[in-house]
Phi, psi and omega in degrees: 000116159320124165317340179279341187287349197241348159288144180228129180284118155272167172205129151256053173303164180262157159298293215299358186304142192090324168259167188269352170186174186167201187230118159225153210003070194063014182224143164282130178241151194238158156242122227213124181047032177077058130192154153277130177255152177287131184330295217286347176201048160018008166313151167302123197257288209171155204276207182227022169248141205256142180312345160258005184258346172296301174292337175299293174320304187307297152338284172314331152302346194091013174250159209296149172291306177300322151003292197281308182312321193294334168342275188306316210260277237246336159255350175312321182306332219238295190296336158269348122093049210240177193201052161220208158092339179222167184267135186182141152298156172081352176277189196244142175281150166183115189243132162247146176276079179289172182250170179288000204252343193053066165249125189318143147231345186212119179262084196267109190260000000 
């Protein structure tokens, strides 16, 4: 198996992500320099980065789009024993649609 089958993408976005502040796990939070911080001690809250901005970067970096995909998608599924994450019969679908820039256009579940 190729080292990309055994990386798996995390992400600790915050809900507020996509906004400049908000409330994640009960505390207000701002975004400041790419991460949130908790208001009330400007401490590291959790980050905005999101699973396609995840695969992007790895891309951007030089690694292959199916590569970055199997990240996100078929092995956390695999490791967790899930019955998505790859296209196979009896798995369940769910598709994201990129654009060639790999800007969503479309999510299908």
């Amino acid at each position: 198996m190729r080292l990309s089958g055994k990386i798996i993408l995390v992400s600790d976005s915050l809900s507020p992500t996509g906004k400049k502040e908000g409330c994640a796990n009960k505390e207000e939070v701002y975004l400041e320099g790419g991460v949130f911080k908790r208001r009330r001690d400007k401490v590291i809250a959790g980050s905005c980065l999101t699973m396609l901005k995840a695969v992007r970067n790895l891309v951007s970096w030089g690694c292959p789009l199916g590569n970055a995909s199997m990240m996100a998608s078929d092995n956390p599924a695999k490791l967790f024993k899930l019955n998505v994450g790859s296209i196979e019969k009896g798995k369940k679908a769910a598709f994201v649609i990129l654009d060639k820039d790999l800007k969503l256009k479309c999510s299908l579940i």
